[in-house]
C-alpha positions in Angstrom: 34.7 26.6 69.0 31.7 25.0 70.8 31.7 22.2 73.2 35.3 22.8 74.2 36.4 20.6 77.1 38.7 22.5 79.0 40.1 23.5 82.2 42.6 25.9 83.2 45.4 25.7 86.1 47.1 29.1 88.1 50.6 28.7 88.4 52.6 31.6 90.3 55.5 33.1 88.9 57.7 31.5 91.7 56.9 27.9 90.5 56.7 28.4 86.7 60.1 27.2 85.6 60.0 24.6 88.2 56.7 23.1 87.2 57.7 22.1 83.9 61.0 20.4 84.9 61.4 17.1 83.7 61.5 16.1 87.8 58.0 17.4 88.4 55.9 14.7 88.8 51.9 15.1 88.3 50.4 13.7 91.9 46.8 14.2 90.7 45.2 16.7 88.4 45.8 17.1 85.1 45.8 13.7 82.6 49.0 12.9 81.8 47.2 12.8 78.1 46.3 16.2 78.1 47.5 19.0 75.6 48.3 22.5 76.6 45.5 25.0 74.5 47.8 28.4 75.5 49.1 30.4 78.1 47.4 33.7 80.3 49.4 35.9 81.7 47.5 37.2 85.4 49.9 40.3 86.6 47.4 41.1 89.6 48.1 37.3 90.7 51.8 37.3 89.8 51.4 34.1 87.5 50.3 32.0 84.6 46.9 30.5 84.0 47.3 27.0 81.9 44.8 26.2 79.7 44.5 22.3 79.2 42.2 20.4 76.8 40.7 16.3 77.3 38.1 14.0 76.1 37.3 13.5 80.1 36.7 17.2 81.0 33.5 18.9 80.7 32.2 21.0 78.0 32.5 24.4 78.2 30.5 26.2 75.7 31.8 29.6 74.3 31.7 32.4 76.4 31.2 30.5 79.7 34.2 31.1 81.9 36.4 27.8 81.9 36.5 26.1 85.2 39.8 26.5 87.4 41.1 22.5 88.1 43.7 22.0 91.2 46.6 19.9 91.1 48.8 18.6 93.1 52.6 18.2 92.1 56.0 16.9 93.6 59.2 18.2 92.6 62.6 17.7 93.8 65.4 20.1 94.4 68.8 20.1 95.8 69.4 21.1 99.4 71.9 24.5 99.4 73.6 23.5 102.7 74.3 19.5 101.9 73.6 19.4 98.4 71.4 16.2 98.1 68.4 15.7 97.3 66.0 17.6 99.1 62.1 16.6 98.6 59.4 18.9 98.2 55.9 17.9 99.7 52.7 17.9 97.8 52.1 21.1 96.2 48.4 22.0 95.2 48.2 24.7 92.7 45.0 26.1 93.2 43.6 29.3 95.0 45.6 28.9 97.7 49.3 27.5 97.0 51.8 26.5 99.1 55.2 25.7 98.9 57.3 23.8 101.8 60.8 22.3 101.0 62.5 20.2 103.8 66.2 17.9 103.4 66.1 14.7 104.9 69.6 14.0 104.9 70.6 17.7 106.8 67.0 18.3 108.6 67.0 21.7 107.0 63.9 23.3 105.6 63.6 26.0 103.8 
């Protein structure tokens, strides 16, 4: 397969099953046209490389590495202590990811 476009996204364990909630909105990243080419287990990372395929990416010929793409996602959860909604802020799945969840409604983060 030459010529691929491609790109792949880290996603640790932690976020896996909430990442592909029906919630989870895509802020920027990946386009929303975009199909899923498999999934690469990374034990030393604890998570999940996504490989995702689209006319817009670059090409990637065989054997070159395929290039890591960040995106940033917003999911929503309930709060544990008041039980609304509680918002999560922008999350960028990258190199360096970051989760922070904070309630409006109780003023409780956790």
């Amino acid at each position: 397969m030459t010529n691929r476009r491609v790109k792949r996204v880290f996603i640790p364990d932690e976020l896996v099953a909430n990442v592909f909630k029906e919630d989870t909105q895509i802020i920027n990243g990946i386009p929303k046209d975009a199909v899923s080419q498999g999934v690469d287990r990374d034990a030393a990372r604890q998570g999940v490389w996504v490989r995702f395929s689209h006319h817009s990416f670059d090409k990637v010929e065989e054997g070159e590495k395929i290039p890591q793409y960040d995106v940033g996602i917003k999911m929503t959860e309930r709060c544990p202590d008041c039980n609304q909604v509680k918002m999560q802020s922008e999350i960028r799945m990258g190199q360096d990811t970051e989760v922070e969840l904070y309630c409006p409604v109780c003023d409780n983060g956790i």
